[in-house]
C-alpha positions as CSV (number, residue, x, y, z in Angstrom):
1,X,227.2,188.4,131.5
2,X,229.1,187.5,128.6
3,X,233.0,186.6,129.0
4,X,234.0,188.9,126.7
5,X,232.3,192.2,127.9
6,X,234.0,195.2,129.5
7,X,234.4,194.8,133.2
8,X,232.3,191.7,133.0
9,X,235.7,189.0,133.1
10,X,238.3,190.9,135.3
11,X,240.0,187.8,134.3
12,X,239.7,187.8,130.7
13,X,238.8,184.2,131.2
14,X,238.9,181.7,128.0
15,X,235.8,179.8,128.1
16,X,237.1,177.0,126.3
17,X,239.5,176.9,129.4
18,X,238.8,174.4,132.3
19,X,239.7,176.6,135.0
20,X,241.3,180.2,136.3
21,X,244.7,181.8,135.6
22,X,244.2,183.2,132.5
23,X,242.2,180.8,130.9
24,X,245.2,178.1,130.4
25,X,245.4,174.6,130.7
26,X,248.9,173.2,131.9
27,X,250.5,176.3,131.2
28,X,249.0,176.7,127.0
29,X,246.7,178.4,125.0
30,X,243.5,175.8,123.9
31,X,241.0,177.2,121.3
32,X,238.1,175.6,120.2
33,X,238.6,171.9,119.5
34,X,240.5,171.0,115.8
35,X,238.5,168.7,113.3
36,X,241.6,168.0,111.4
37,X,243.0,166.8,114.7
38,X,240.0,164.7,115.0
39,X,239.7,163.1,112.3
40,X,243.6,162.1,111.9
41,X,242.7,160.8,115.4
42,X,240.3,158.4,113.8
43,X,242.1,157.2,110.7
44,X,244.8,156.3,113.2
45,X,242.1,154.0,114.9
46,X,240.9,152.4,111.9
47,X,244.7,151.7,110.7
48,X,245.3,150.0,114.2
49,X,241.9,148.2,113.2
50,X,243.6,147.2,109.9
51,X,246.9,146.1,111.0
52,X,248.4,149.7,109.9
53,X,250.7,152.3,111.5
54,X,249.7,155.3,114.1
55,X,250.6,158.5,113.2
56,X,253.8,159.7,114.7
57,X,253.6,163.4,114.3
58,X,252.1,166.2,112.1
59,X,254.0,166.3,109.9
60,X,255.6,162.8,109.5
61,X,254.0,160.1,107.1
62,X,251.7,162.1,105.5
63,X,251.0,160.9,102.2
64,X,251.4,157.6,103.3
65,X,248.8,158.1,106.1
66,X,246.4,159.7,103.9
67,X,246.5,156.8,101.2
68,X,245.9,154.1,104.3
69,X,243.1,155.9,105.1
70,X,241.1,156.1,102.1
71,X,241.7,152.3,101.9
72,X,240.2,152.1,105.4
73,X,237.1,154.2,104.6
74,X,237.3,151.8,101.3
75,X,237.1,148.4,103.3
76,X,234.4,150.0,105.8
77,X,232.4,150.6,102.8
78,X,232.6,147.4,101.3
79,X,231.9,145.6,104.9
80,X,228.5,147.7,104.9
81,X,227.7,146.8,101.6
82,X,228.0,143.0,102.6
83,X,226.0,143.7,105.5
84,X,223.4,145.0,103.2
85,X,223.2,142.4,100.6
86,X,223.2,139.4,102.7
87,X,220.6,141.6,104.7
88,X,218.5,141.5,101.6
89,X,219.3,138.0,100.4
90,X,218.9,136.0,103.4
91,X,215.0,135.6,104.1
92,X,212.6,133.2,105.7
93,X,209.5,131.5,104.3
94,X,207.0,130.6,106.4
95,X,204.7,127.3,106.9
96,X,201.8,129.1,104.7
97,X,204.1,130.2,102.4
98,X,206.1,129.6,99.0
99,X,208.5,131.5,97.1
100,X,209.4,131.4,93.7
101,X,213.0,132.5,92.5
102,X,214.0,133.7,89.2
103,X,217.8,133.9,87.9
104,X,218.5,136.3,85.0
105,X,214.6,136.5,84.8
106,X,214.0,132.6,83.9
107,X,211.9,130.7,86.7
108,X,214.9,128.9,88.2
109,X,213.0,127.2,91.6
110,X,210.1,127.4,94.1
111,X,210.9,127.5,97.7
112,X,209.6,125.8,100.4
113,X,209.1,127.0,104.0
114,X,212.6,127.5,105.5
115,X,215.6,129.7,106.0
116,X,217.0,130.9,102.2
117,X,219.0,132.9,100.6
118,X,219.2,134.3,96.9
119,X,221.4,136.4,94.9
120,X,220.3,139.9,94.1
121,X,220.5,141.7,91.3
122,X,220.8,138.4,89.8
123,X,218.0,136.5,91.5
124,X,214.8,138.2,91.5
125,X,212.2,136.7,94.9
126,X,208.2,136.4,94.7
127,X,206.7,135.4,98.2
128,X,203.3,134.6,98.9
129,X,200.9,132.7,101.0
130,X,199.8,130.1,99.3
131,X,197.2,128.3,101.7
132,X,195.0,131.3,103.1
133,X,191.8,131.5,101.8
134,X,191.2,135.0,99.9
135,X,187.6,136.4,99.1
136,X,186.3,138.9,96.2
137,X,182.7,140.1,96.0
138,X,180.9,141.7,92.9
139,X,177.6,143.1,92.7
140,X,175.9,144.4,89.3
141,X,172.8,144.4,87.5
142,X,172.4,141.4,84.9
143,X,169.7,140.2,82.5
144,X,168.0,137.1,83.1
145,X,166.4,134.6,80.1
146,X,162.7,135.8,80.5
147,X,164.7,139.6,79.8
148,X,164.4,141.0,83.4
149,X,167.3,143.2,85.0
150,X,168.3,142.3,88.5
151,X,170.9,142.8,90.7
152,X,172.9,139.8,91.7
153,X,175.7,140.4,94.4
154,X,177.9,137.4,94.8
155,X,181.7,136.1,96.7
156,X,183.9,133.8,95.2
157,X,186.5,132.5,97.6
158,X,189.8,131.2,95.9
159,X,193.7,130.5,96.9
160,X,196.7,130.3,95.3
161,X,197.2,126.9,94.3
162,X,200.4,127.0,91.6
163,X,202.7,130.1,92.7
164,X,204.8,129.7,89.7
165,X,201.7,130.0,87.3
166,X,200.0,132.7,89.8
167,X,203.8,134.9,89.2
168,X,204.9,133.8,86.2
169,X,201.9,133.0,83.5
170,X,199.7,135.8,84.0
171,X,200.3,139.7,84.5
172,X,197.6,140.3,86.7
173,X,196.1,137.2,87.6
174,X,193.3,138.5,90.6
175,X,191.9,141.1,87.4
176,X,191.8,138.2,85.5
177,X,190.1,136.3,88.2
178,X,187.7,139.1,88.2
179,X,186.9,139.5,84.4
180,X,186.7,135.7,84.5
181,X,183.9,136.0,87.4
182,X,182.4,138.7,85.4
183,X,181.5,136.4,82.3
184,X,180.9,133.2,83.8
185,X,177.8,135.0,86.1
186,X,176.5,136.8,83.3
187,X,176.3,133.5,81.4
188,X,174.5,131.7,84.0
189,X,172.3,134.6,85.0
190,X,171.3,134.7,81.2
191,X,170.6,131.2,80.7
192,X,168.4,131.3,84.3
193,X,164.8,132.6,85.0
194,X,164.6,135.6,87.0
195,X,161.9,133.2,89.3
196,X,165.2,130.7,89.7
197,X,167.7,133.4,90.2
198,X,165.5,135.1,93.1
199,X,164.1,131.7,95.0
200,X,165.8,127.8,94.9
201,X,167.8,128.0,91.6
202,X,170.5,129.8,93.8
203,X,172.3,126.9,94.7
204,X,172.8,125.4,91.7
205,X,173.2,128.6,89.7
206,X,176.4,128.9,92.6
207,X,177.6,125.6,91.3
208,X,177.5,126.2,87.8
209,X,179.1,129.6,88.1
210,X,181.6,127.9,90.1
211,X,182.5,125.2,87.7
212,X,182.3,127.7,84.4
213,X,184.8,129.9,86.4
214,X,187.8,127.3,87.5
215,X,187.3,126.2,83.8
216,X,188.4,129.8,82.4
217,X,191.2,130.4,85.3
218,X,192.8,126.8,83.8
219,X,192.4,128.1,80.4
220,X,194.0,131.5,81.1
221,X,196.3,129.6,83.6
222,X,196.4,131.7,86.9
223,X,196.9,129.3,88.9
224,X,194.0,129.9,91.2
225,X,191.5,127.6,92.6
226,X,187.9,128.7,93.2
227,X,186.9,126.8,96.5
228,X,183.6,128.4,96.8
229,X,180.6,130.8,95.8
230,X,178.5,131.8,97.4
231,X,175.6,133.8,95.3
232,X,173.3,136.1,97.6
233,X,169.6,137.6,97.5
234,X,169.2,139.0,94.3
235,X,166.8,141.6,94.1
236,X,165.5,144.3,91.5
237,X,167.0,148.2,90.5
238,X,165.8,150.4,92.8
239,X,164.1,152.2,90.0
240,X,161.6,149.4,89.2
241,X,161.7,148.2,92.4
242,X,157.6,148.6,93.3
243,X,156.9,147.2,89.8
244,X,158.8,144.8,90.4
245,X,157.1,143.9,94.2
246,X,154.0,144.2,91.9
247,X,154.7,141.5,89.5
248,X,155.6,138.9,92.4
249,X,152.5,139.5,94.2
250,X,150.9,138.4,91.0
251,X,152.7,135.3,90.8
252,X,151.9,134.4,94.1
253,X,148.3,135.1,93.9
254,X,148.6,133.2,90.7
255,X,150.5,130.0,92.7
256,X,148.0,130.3,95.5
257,X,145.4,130.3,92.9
258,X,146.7,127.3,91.3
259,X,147.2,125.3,94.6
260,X,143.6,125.6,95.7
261,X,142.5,124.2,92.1
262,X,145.3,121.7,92.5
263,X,143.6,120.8,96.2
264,X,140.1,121.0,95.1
265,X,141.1,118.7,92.1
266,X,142.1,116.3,94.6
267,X,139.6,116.1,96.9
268,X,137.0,115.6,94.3
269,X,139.1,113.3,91.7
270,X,139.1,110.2,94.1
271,X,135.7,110.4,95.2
272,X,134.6,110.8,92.0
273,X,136.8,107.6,91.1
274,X,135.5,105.8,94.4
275,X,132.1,106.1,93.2
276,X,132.7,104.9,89.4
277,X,134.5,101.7,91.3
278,X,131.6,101.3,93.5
279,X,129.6,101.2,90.5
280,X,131.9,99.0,88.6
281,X,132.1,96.7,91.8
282,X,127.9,96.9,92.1
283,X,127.3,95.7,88.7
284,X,130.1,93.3,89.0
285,X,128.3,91.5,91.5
286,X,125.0,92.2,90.2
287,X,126.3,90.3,86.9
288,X,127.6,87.5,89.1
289,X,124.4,86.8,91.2
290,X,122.4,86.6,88.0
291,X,124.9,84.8,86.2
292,X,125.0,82.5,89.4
293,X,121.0,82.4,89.6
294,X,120.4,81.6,86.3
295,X,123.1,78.8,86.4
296,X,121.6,77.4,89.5
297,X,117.7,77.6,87.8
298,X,119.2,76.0,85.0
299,X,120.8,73.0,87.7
300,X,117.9,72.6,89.3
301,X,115.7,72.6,86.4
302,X,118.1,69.7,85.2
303,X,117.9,67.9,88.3
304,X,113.7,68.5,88.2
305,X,113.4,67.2,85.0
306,X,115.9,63.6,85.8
307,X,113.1,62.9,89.1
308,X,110.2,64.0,87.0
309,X,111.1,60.9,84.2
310,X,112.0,59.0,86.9
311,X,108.5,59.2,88.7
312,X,106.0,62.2,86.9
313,X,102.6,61.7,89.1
314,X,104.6,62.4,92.6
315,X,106.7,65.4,90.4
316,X,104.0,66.6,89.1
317,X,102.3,66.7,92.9
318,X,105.1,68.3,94.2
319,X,105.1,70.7,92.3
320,X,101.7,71.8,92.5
321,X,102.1,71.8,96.5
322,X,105.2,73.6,96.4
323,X,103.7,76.1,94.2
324,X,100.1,76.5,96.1
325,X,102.3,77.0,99.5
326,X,104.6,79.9,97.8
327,X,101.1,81.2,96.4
328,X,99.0,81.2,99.7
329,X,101.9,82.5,102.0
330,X,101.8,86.0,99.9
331,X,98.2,86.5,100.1
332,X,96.2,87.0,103.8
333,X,92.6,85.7,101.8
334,X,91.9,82.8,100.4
335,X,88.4,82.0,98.5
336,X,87.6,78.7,97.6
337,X,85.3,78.3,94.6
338,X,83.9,76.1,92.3
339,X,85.6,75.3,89.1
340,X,82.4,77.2,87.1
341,X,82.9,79.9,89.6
342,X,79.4,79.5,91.4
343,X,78.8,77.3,95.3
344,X,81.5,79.6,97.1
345,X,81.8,76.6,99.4
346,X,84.5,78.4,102.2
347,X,86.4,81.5,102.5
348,X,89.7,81.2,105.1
349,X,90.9,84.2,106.9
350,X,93.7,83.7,106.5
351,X,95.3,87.5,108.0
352,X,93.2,86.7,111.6
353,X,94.0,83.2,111.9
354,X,98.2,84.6,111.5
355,X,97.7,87.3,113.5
356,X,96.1,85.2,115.9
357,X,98.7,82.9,116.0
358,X,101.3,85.5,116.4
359,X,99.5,87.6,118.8
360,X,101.4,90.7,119.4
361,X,104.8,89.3,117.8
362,X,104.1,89.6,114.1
363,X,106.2,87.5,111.8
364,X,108.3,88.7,109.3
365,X,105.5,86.7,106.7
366,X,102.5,88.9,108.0
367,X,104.3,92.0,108.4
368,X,105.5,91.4,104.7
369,X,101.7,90.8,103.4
370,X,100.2,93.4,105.3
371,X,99.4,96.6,103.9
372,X,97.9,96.6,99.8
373,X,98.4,92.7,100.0
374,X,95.0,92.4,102.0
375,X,92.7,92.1,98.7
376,X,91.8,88.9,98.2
377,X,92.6,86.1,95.8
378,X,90.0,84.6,94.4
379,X,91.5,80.2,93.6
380,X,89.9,78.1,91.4
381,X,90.0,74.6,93.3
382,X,89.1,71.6,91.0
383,X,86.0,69.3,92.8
384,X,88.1,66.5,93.4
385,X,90.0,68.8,95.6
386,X,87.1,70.1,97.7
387,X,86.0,66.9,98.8
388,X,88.9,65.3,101.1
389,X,87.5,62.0,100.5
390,X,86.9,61.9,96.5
391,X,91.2,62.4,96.4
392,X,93.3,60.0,95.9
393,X,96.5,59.3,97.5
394,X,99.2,58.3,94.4
C-alpha cells in the first residue's frame, strides 16, 4: 500500500526517512537527495586534489569556488587527453614486423621490432608483417599459340620485401600485383602450345611466369617479391569440353600410332643393317681368300718354276705323279688302254678295292666319290708306262 494513501500510513511516514516519528531524521525534514549539493561536494574533492580550498558554507566563496572548479574539470580533461594520445602513440612492433613512419606526410623512418612511439597528428604509422608468406590465386580462360581457349587456374605466393616501397610507391600495390599476374600468364600461355600448357610444359611455363612477373613488380616498384608459382591442371571450357576430350584421344591414338612405327622401325633397321655387314664382312673375306690364293698360286708357281730350271726331268715327273694321284683319287674306275685306244690291257676297281679296305668305315675320299662319280674314266697310258720293265728310272 502506498505511503501516501488514506488510512494506509497512520503515520504519514516520509519514505525518504530512515525510521518512525514522523518521518524525521535527528529531529529535520530530509527530501529527496540535492544534486547541487552533490556536486559542490565533488568540486570540493577535486580542489583538495588540486591543492585548493573546501567549501565553507552555501553561501561563502562562491564565485571563487565556481572558477576553481571549471579549472579542475579543465585539468581532468587535459589529463585524459594525455592518457589518450600516448595511448595511441606508444605501440609495439613485433619480430615479423616493420613499420614505416611518416612526419608531415614525408617518409621520415622505418621501424624495427620494438617498443615505439610517434607523434600523432603529426606522424602518420604504417604496420605490417613483412616476413609471412601471403598467397593469391586466379583462374580464367586464355588463348594458347596453336589458338585454343583453356582455362588455366594458378597461385603466386609473394611477401613484402621493401615496406617503404610496398606504402609509399604504389597506391594499391596487391591490385597491381594482380594486373601484373594477369599479363605476364597471358603472355606465356600465348607464346605456349596448348599440348605444353596441359602436360610437361607446366613447370617451366611456372618459371617463366614467375620471372616475367618480379620483373614488372620492380618496374612498377611495389616492393613485393614473388617466391613462388605454382601453375595447376589446365583444362578446357566446359562448353567444348567433349570436343575437346575428342581431339586428345586423337593425338594419343596418333602418338601410339607413331610409337609402334617408331618400334617396328627399330626392330627391323638393325637387322636389316646386320645382314648388309654380314654381307660386307662375307665378301670381305671372300676377297681376301682369293686375293690370298692367287698370291700363294703365284708363290708357288715361282718357287716350281726355280726347281724345275734347276733339275726339269725329276720336275717334270713330279708333276705328272702329283697330278695322276689328284686325278685317280676323284674317280672309283680306272681303265688302262693303249695309246691307239685298242688291247684294253687292265681295268682296276678301284670303288671295291676302297670299300674293301674300308670295310664298313667309309672314308671321307669314298664317301666323297660315291654317288654320280661311279662312271668311269677312260686314261690313255703311253706303252712305256704299261710295261714296268721298259721304264726307266731318271
Amino acid at each position: 500500500m502506498a505511503w501516501n494513501e488514506p488510512g494506509g500510513n497512520s503515520n504519514n511516514q516520509d519514505p525518504w526517512g530512515s525510521g518512525g516519528g514522523g518521518g524525521r531524521r535527528g529531529g529535520d525534514n530530509q527530501g529527496p537527495p540535492d544534486l547541487d549539493e552533490a556536486f559542490r561536494k565533488l568540486q570540493d574533492s577535486l580542489n583538495g586534489m588540486f591543492g585548493g580550498k573546501k567549501r565553507g558554507g552555501m553561501g561563502r566563496g562562491t564565485g571563487d569556488g565556481g572558477r576553481r572548479g571549471g579549472l579542475a574539470v579543465v585539468w581532468v580533461a587535459l589529463v585524459v587527453l594525455v592518457g589518450v594520445w600516448l595511448w595511441n602513440a606508444i605501440y609495439v612492433v613485433d619480430e615479423q614486423e616493420q613499420a614505416v613512419v611518416l612526419r608531415f606526410g614525408k617518409y621520415h623512418e622505418t621501424v624495427g621490432p620494438g617498443l615505439n612511439i610517434y607523434f600523432p597528428p603529426i606522424d602518420r604509422k604504417f604496420q605490417e608483417n613483412v616476413t609471412r608468406e601471403r598467397s593469391y590465386s586466379k583462374q580464367g580462360q586464355m588463348l594458347t599459340e596453336d589458338e585454343n581457349i583453356i582455362e588455366v587456374p594458378l597461385t603466386v605466393q609473394y611477401r613484402v620485401s621493401d615496406l617503404e616501397a610496398f606504402v609509399l610507391r604504389v597506391d594499391q600495390p596487391e591490385v597491381s600485383l594482380q594486373h601484373a599476374t594477369d599479363s605476364a600468364v597471358r603472355h606465356v600461355v600465348g607464346s605456349t602450345s596448348m599440348d605444353q600448357v596441359l602436360t610437361e610444359g607446366r613447370e617451366a611455363m611456372a618459371a617463366e611466369v614467375k620471372e616475367r612477373l618480379q620483373r614488372f613488380l620492380d618496374t612498377y616498384g611495389t616492393g613485393i617479391t614473388v617466391t613462388q608459382v605454382n601453375l595447376q591442371s589446365a583444362a578446357a571450357p566446359r562448353e567444348v569440353q567433349e570436343a575437346f576430350d575428342d581431339v586428345i584421344r586423337a593425338r594419343e591414338d596418333e602418338q601410339r600410332a607413331k610409337n609402334q612405327a617408331e618400334s617396328y622401325a627399330n626392330a627391323v633397321i638393325p637387322e636389316a643393317r646386320g645382314q648388309a655387314q654380314r654381307m660386307l664382312e662375307e665378301a670381305a673375306g671372300y676377297r681376301d681368300a682369293v686375293i690370298s690364293r692367287a698370291q700363294g698360286e703365284a708363290d708357288r708357281f715361282s718357287k716350281l718354276v726355280a726347281e724345275y730350271r734347276k733339275a726339269p726331268e725329276v720336275t717334270r715327273e713330279r708333276l705328272y705323279l702329283e697330278t695322276m694321284q689328284e686325278l685317280m683319287s676323284n674317280t672309283s674306275k680306272v681303265l688302262v688302254t693303249g695309246e691307239s685306244g685298242q688291247n684294253n690291257l687292265l681295268y682296276l676297281p678301284l670303288d671295291k678295292m676302297i670299300n674293301g679296305r674300308s670295310g664298313s668305315q667309309p672314308s671321307e675320299r669314298s664317301g666323297a666319290s660315291s654317288g654320280p662319280a661311279t662312271q668311269s674314266t677312260p686314261i690313255t697310258i703311253p706303252d712305256e708306262l704299261r710295261d714296268p720293265r721298259s721304264r726307266e728310272i731318271r
